[in-house]
N, C-alpha and C positions, 0 to 999 in steps of 0.2 A: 504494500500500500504506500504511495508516494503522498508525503505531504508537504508543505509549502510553508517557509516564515518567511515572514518581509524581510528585509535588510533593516539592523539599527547595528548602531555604533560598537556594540558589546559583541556582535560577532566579525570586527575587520579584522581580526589573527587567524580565523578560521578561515574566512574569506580569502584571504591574500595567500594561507599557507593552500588551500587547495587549489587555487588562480596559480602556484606558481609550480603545482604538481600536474598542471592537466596537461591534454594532448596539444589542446589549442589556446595557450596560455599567451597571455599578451601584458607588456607591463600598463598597457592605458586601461586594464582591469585594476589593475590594482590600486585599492581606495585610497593612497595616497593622490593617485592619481585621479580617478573619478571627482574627488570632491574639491578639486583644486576651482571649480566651477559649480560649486551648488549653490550657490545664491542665483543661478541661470536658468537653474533646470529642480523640479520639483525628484526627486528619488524614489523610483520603484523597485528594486532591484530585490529580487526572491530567489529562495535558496530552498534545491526542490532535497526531501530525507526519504529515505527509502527504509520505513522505520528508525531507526536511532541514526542511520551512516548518510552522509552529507557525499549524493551523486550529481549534485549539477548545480552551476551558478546562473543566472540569470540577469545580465545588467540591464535595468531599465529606467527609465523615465516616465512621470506623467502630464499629461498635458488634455484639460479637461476629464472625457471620457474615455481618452486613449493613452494606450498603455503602448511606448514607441520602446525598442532596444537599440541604443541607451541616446536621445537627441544630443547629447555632447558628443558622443565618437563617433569615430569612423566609422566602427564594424561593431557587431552585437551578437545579438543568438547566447546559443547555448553553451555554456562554456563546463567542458566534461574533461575526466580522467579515462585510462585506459580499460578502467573495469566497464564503462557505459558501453550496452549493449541495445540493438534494435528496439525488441520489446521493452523497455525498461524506458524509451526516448519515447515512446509511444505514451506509454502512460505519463510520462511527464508532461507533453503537451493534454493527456485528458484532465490530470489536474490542473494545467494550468487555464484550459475552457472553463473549468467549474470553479476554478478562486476570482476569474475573471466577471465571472456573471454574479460570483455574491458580491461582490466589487465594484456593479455596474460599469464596467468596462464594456463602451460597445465597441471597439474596434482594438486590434492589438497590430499592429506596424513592427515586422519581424526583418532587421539586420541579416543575413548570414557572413559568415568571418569565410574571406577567399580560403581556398583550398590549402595554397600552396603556403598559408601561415601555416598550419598545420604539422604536428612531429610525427604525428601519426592520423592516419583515416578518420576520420571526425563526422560524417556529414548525416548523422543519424536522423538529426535534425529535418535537412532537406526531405526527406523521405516522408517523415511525420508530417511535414509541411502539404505533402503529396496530399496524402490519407485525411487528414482533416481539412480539405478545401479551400487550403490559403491559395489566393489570387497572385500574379506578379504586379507589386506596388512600380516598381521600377526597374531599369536594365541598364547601368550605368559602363561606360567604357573605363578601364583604366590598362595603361599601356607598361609592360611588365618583360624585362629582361632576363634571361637564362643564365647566371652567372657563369656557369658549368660550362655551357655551348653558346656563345654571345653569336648572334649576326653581325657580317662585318655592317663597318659602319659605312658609308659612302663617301668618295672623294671628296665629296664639298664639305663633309665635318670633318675631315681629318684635315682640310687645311685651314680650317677654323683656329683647331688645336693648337697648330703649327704657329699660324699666327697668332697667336694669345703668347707661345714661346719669345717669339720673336720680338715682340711687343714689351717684353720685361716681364707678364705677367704671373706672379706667384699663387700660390694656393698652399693656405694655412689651414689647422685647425686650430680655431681660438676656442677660448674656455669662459673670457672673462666679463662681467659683466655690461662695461664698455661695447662691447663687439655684439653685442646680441640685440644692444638698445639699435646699435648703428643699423644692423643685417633688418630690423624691423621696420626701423623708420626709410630704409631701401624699398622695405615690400612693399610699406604702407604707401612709398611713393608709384610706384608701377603701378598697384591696383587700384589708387586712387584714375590714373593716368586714363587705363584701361577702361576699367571693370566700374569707379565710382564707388568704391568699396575699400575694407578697410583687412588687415592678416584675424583671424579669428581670436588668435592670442597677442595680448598688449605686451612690451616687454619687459615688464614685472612677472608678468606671468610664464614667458618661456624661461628665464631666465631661475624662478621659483622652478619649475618643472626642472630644469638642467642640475638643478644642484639636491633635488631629491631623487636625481636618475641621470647619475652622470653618465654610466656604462651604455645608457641608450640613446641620449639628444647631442648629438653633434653639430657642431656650426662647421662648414669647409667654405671659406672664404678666396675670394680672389681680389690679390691685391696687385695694385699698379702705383708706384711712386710713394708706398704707405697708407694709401686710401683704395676703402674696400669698394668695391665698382658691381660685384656678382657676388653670388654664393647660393649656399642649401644648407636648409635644416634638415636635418635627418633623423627616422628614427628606425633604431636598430631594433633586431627581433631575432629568436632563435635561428631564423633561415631566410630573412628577406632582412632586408632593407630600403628603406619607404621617403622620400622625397619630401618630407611633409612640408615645404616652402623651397619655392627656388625664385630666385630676383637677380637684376641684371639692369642696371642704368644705359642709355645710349651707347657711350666709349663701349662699355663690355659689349652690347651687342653687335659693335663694329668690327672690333676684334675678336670675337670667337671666346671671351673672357668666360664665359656660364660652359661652354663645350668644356673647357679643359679641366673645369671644377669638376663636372659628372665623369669626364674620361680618369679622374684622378679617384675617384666614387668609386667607381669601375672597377680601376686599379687592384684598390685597399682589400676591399672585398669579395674578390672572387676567389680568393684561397680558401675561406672560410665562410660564405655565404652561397644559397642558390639560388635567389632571387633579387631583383631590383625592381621596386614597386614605386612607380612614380606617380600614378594616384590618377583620377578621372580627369578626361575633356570633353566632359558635359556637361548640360546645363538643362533646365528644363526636365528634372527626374528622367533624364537623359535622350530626350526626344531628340536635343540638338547638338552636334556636332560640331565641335571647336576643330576644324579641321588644321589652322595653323599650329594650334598646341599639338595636335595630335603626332601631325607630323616632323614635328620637332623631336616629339619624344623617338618616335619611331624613327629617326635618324641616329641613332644609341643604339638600334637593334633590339628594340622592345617591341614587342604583339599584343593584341588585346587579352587580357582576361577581364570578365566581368565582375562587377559586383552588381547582388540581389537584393533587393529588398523585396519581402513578401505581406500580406495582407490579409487577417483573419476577422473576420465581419460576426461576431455574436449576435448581432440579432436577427442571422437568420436560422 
């Protein structure tokens, strides 16, 4: 019999110590890291017992009558250890229809975490998704590098490269406070430029996250004359590594500056990682097609994999 407690404060050791034993463990589970943004997001997050033993995490958010996994992050679902079996994800999602509905939950908005996060086969979820008539909410592109076997890259990035060399240009990884405020108020300027828009995280806050997860948030800057011009945040993961900002002033873009940051990405990481995740180029729960990001990315030798978002309707 599967039963369900919310999430409160008195179980984050429990929480964090099975978040960092599961299959599909991520450190933006982990409630230092979730709660770095609760004054944003209302917290749902349920934690399914299979009698006394703790088989599955659940991060989620509220937002009126719907129950979203999780509106702060990236990626959501179910978050399980090695023992999670078929049957066992099934019943988790039946109890989670019947805590949903004493709950008045009319919809529930289900994340699935990419595959290839993954240490081990995980997708028990999808399946259950199948069996209880979740909808596809969204089909989002995100464009994804094979560390292992890269696709070459094409002439005209490799002479990007070249000339970013040629050009004086360096590539750091900075730590310190200073460099992160700078790398933001970079992004903030691009996506102002662009988009009208602002990085999701202010840099109080990356900068809070980097020093409670240093081994994961990376700054690789590019520098020209002493002033940072491009770079990327990064966040590290068991087997991928994830783009999560990349920015680039004019100069950089003339010079190839942002090429030689990711070819230096590339580099670091492919003895020890198998993926490179540089995140969606779409928009519109991904109707639309950012066709110049896309093929920026895909000049790296990145191919699409998707990310899912599904949709479970309680009141029918």
């Amino acid at each position: 019999m599967i039963s369900i407690v919310r999430y409160s404060a008195e179980k984050k050791e429990e929480w964090n110590d099975f978040n960092n034993n599961s299959k599909n463990s991520l450190f933006m589970f982990n409630r230092n890291y979730m709660e770095y943004h609760s004054d944003r997001f209302q917290d749902h997050s349920l934690m399914f017992y299979d009698d006394e033993t703790l088989v599955a995490l659940l991060p989620m958010s509220q937002r009126e009558n719907e129950l979203i996994s999780h509106g702060g992050l990236t990626y959501g679902g179910f978050i399980t250890n090695d023992k999670m079996k078929q049957h066992t994800m099934l019943d988790c999602f039946d109890a989670l229809k019947e805590y949903s509905k004493k709950e008045e939950i009319k919809k529930i908005i289900y994340k699935t975490i990419p595959h290839f996060y993954h240490s081990q086969p995980a997708e028990e979820d999808k399946y259950a998704l199948y069996i209880n008539n979740a909808t596809i909410f969204k089909i989002e592109a995100s464009t994804v590098v094979n560390l292992k076997a890269p696709l070459k890259m094409p002439k005209g990035r490799k002479a990007q490269i070249s000339r970013a060399k040629r050009e004086g240009v360096d590539v750091e990884i900075l730590t310190d406070v200073d460099a992160y405020a700078k790398f933001i108020d970079l992004e903030n300027a691009v996506l102002q430029e662009h988009h009208n828009t602002n990085a999701v995280h202010s840099a109080n806050e990356i900068n809070y996250l980097h020093d409670l997860f240093p081994n994961n948030i990376h700054l690789f800057a590019a520098l020209k004359d002493g002033e940072m011009i491009a770079g990327t945040i990064i966040f590290e993961y068991e087997n991928v590594v994830h783009t999560q900002y990349m920015a680039a002033n004019e100069e950089a873009r003339q010079i190839g500056a942002l090429d030689l940051v990711i070819k230096t990405v590339i580099d670091k990481y492919s003895g020890n990682k198998e993926w490179l995740d540089f995140g969606i180029s779409t928009e519109d729960n991904g109707r639309i097609l950012n066709y110049g990001l896309i093929s920026q990315k895909e000049g790296f030798g990145g191919r699409t994999n998707i990310y899912t978002t599904w949709e479970i309707n309680n009141e029918e």
